[in-house]
Each structure stands twice: as structure tokens, then as C-alpha cells.
N, C-alpha and C positions, 0 to 999 in steps of 0.2 A: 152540588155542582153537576149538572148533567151536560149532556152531548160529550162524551170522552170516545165516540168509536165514530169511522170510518169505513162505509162500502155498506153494500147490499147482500149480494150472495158472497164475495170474498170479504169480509168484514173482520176489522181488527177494533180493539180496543186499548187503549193506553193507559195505564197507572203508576201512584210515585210520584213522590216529589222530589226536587232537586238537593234537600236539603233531609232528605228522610233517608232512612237502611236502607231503600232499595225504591227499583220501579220499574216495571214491566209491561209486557199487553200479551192478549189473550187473541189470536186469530180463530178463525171460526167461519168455514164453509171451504177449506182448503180439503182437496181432493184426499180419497185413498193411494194409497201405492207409491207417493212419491218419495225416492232418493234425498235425504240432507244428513248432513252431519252440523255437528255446533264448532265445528273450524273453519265450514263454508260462510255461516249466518258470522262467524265473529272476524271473516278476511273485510268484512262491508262495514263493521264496527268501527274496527282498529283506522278504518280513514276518516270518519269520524268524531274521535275521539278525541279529549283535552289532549296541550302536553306535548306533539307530536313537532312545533317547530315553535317559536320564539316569537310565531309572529300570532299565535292564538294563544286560549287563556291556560295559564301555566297550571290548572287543578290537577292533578297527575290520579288520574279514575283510568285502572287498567281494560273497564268495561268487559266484562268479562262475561260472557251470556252462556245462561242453563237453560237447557232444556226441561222442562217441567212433567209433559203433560201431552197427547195427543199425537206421539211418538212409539215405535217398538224398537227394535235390534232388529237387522235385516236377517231374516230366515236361512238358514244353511238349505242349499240347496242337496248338499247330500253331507254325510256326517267328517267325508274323509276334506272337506272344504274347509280351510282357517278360517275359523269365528273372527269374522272382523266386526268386534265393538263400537266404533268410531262411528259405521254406516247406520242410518237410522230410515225408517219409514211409516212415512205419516200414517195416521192410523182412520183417517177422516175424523175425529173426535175434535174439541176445541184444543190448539197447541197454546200452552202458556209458556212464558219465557222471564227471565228475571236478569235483574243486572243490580251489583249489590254497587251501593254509595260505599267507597273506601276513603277520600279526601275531603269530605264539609271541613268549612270553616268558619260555622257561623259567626265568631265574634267580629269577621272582617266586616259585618253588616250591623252590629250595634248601633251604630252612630246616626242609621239611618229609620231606626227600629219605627220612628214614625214620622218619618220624614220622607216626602213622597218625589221620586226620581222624573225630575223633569222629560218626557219622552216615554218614558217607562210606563208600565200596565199598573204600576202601585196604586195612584190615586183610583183609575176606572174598577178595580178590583174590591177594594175599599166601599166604594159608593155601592158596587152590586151587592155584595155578600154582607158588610160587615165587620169583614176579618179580612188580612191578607197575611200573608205568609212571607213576613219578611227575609226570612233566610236563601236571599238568592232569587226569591218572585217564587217559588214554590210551583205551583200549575205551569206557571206563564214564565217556565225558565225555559231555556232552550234546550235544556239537558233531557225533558222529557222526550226531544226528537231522538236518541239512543234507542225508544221503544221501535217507532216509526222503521229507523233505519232495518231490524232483525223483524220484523213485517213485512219490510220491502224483499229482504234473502228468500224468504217463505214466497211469495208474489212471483218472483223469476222463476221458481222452480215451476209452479203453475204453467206458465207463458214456456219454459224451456220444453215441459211436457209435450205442446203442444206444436212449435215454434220452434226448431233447434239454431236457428237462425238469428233469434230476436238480439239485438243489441240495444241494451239500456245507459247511456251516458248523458255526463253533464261536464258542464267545464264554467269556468267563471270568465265572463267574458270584459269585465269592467269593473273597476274599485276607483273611488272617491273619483279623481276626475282623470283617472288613466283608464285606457283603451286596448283594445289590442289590433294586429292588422290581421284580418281574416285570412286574408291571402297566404300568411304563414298556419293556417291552421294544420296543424298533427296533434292528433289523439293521444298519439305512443309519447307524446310530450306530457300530457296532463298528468302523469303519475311519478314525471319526472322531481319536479316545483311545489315549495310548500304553498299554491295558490291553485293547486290545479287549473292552470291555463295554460291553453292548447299553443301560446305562438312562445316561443324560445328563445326570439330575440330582446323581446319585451321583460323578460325574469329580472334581469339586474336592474332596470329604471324602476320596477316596481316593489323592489325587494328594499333600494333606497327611499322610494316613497313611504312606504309603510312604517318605515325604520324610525324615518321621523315622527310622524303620527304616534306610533309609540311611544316613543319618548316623551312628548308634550304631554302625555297620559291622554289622547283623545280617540277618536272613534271616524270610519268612516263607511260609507257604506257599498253597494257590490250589485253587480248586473249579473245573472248566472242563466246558461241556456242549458237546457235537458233535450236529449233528441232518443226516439225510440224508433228505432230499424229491423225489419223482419214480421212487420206486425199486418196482416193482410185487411183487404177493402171488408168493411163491412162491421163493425165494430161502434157499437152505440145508436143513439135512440135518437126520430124525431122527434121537438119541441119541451118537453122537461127531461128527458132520459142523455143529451147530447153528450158523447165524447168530450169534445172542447168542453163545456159549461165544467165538468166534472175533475177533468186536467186543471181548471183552472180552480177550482173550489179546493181542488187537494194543496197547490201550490201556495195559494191565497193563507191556507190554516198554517204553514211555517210559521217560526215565530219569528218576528221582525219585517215579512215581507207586506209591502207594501202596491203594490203592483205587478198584475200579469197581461202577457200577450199568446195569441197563440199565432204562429208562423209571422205574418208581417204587422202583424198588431197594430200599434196605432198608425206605422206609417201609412198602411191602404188607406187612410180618410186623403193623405196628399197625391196617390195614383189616381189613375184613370182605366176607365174601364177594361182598354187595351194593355195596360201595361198588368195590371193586378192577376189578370186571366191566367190561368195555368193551364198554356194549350195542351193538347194531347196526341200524342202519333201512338202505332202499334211497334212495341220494340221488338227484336229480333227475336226475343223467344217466345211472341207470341202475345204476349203481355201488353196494358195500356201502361205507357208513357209517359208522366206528365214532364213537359220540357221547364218547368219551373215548379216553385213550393211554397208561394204568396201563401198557400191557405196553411200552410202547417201541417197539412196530410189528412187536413176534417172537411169534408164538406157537406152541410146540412147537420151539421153535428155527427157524421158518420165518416170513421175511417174511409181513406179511397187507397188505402197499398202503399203512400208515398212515407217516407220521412215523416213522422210526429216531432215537431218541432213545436217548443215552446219556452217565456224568458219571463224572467223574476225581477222582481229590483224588490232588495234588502236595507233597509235603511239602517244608520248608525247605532252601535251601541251604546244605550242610555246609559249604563254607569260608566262615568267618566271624572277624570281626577280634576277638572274645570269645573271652577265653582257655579253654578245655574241658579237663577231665585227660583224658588218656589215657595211650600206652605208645608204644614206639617198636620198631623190629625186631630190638633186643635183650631185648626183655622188661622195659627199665628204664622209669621213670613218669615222664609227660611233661606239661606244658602248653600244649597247641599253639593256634599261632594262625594264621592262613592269609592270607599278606598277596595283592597282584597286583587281578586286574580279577573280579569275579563278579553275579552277577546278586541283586538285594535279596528277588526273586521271580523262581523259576525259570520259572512255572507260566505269565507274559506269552508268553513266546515259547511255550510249549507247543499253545497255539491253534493256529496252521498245523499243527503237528508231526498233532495231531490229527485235523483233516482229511484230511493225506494217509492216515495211517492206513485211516483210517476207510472213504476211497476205493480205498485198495489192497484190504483185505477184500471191500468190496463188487465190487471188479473180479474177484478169483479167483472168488467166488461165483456171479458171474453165468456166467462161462467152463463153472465145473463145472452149472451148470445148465442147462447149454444141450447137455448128452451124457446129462441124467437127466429130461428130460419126459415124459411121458407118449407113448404111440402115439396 
């Protein structure tokens, strides 16, 4: 099974399966000198992670990430300075990272051993390889985004190196057929709510909505927008190299996601020329303006200084306790139900997942930008 890495000059790779001892990735082209510790990379985990409220899937994986590889102990500046252990610095070398499986459950998945999850990657997996890895979807679980997420920690530091400014967030902006009202949006709310969403008032209609959902044993799905702030004009390539093209290719590789935009996405086919425009004035410090952000902060595929804006839609999770026909790996016809631990909304946890993404992109981009400036 190949294609398991992501990026160019900041390039990661992911391994592990959901259902295996452990699973990790291996970053590769992250600078020397850089400041982390594995309490920074594990604060981006822990949001992440199973377990954390009632309304995702109850696996209880403390996710717990080692540093492997591609790392030192920060140097004493002089001998009479306390050795702080904790601080590390990258060493330029490949950084490997691991997170061990502590909660499989495979037998929750017997009944499905070949029985293939209506929605689900089981059957397309099957017809590719041969073999699937029933316990959990194995490659094609979403557990493998844990790697993702401690790539995206590694990717900020990059971007903070350079950018002390940058801000990398995301928030859920829609589940099954609830919304939220922009106008209420606050940030300092998204870490409030086990949905990370940014309006406040909207928390208990949705908290009830889900509730049910849960109960019936079903699934629904999830609108989630990422925004990257402090990231300056000029960033990515014309025609195969694009900013955008690549924002959206990282998004797209989430598991379950089904659809991306960047800035006003599909609505600009119903704008007009005038309204889409993102005029421009010179702001007070000197700087261009744009009085709007129709394009997402890309244009020609290159950063122009505004807002990176971009949205996902997540669709429902396939195991669900609703019986579905399907088939089995005999070709006979089946009704399958999916018993064990699963998430009622995948797309809650998908928020961090998003971020790091989002930060790995913008980390390779800045790397390859920094070999294509101008004289």
C-alpha cells in the first residue's frame, strides 16, 4: 500500500493501524534549531482524542506521544543554568513519533469479519488489496489522523519560527441539519463546547440534537471551517504548485471528508462579477487592504496576506447500529449492523485533525518559497 506521506520539502509520513500496538509518522525536512517539547505536540493530541465527552466514540486511547528521533536536549547555555529536560531541539534529521494503541477491541468487530459497512471503505479496500483489515478499517480508520494531528505541532513551530503572528484555527461550523449564526462568532468559545463551535448560544439546541442521534445508535454529519492568520502574500505556485489546489488536497485526504471550498467556494458560481471582487484600499500602515475575502486569501493559487480561509463537509459515520443491506465477501446479501464504540459525529474531532493539516501545507509552502523568491 503506498502513498502514506504528505508534502514536498516539509513532508510527513504516517503509519499504524487502528487496531495494531501502535502508529506513528516520521516528519522530514523540518528545519534545525527549532524549540518543541512532547507536552506542546501532546496539548494538539489531547483535543483530538477518543473519550473526551459522550458525544464521541467512548475508546479511552490516552494518546500519548514519544518522541523518537530527529530531536536533542536544549544545550546549557552555561553549566550554572538548570538543565531543562523537557525543552528539545530539532536536530534537522527525520523526527519520528509514536503513539501506542492501549484500548483495541477487536471482538466488537467479529460479526462484521466479512461483512462489508454500507458507506464504509470495507468493500473499496477489499476489491483493491485483497485483504482488509477488519478491526476498526485498519488504514482507513480515522485513528490514523492522531499521526497527522503531532505533524501538524512539528508544522506550527516551522510557520512560528518564521511568523510569530500566525494563527491556525478551526471550528465546526454545521452538524446534521443544525447551523450556527455567524454573527455570534467568538474563538475564546470553541474550546469552551465539546463541538468546538465558535456561537454560544447555539451549544444546548445542539447538544440536544446530538443526544438523540446518539441514542437511536446513528450518525450524522459536519461542516467545519479552518482559518490561517498571519501568513504573508506570496506563498505557493502558478498552475500545478497552487496554494489552494494543495489546501484542498490535504483536506480532501481526511477520513470521511467529502467535500472542500476555499473562501466562498461554491457560492461565487451564484455572485457576479461585482460582488465576488475583493476590492482593495492601502490600510493605515501602509499595507494593501482587501475590503473583502470571496477568495480565501488565494489568488492565482498564491497567498495575497488576507485570511486563508477554507470548509470541509464530513459525512456520517458508517458503523451505525441501523440495520443497512448490503453483501458479504461471498457475494451473499446481508444486513449489517456495526456494534463496539464509534463516534455519533465524526467531523467533532475532525477540527484539530484540520488545523494540523492545514499547518503542515502552509509549513511545506513556506519552505519551497523560500528557494523561489525573487532576486
Amino acid at each position: 500500500m503506498s502513498h502514506n506521506s504528505f508534502g514536498h520539502l516539509f513532508r510527513f509520513t504516517t503509519w499504524g493501524e487502528s487496531h495494531g500496538p501502535a502508529l506513528g509518522v516520521v516528519v522530514d525536512g523540518c528545519p534545525p534549531g527549532l524549540e518543541i517539547s512532547e507536552a506542546e505536540i501532546q496539548a494538539y493530541l489531547d483535543r483530538r482524542k477518543p473519550g473526551t465527552s459522550k458525544f464521541v466514540t467512548q475508546r479511552r486511547e490516552p494518546d500519548a506521544v514519544r518522541v523518537l528521533s530527529g530531536v536533542m536536549p536544549k544545550p546549557l547555555v552555561d553549566e550554572t543554568e538548570p538543565d531543562d529536560s523537557t525543552t528539545l531541539i530539532t536536530t534537522g534529521t527525520p523526527i519520528s513519533m509514536m503513539i501506542e494503541n492501549k484500548d483495541q477491541r477487536s471482538k466488537d468487530y467479529g460479526e462484521i469479519r466479512r461483512q462489508y459497512r454500507p458507506g464504509h471503505a470495507d468493500f473499496a479496500y477489499d476489491a483493491k488489496y485483497g485483504i482488509r483489515d477488519y478491526r476498526g478499517g485498519g488504514r482507513s480508520s480515522a485513528r490514523e489522523t492522531a499521526a497527522r494531528v503531532a505533524a501538524g505541532a512539528i508544522a506550527r513551530k516551522v510557520l512560528e519560527a518564521s511568523f510569530p503572528m500566525v494563527k491556525i484555527r478551526a471550528a465546526m461550523v454545521g452538524m446534521g441539519t443544525q447551523s450556527i449564526d455567524r454573527t455570534n462568532w467568538d474563538w475564546d468559545e470553541v474550546n469552551r463546547n465539546p463541538f468546538f463551535m465558535p456561537d454560544a448560544q447555539a451549544v444546548g439546541r445542539w447538544e440536544t440534537y446530538l443526544e438523540e442521534v446518539r441514542k437511536a445508535g446513528s450518525s450524522v454529519g459536519a461542516l467545519i471551517e479552518v482559518q490561517a492568520q498571519g501568513i504573508p502574500a506570496g506563498l505557493g505556485a502558478p498552475v500545478y504548485g497552487k496554494l489552494d489546489q494543495d489546501i484542498a488536497s490535504a483536506l480532501m485526504s481526511i477520513n470521511a471528508v467529502k467535500g472542500v471550498e476555499i473562501g466562498n467556494g461554491m457560492e461565487a458560481a451564484s455572485l457576479t462579477g461585482e460582488e465576488n471582487a475583493d476590492e482593495i484600499r492601502m490600510g493605515a500602515d501602509g499595507q494593501p487592504e482587501f475590503l473583502s475575502n470571496n477568495s480565501g486569501g488565494v489568488l492565482g493559487g498564491i497567498s495575497n496576506g488576507d485570511t486563508i480561509v477554507a470548509r470541509f463537509a464530513v459525512k456520517p459515520t458508517s458503523s451505525i447500529l441501523t440495520e443497512r443491506r448490503s453483501i458479504d465477501a461471498d457475494g451473499q446479501e446481508v444486513d449489517v449492523r456495526t456494534k463496539g464504540r464509534h463516534d455519533p459525529c465524526v467531523g467533532i474531532r475532525a477540527v484539530p485533525i484540520a488545523e494540523a493539516m492545514m499547518a503542515c501545507v502552509l509549513a511545506d509552502h513556506w519552505l519551497r518559497h523560500r528557494g523561489q523568491v525573487g532576486w
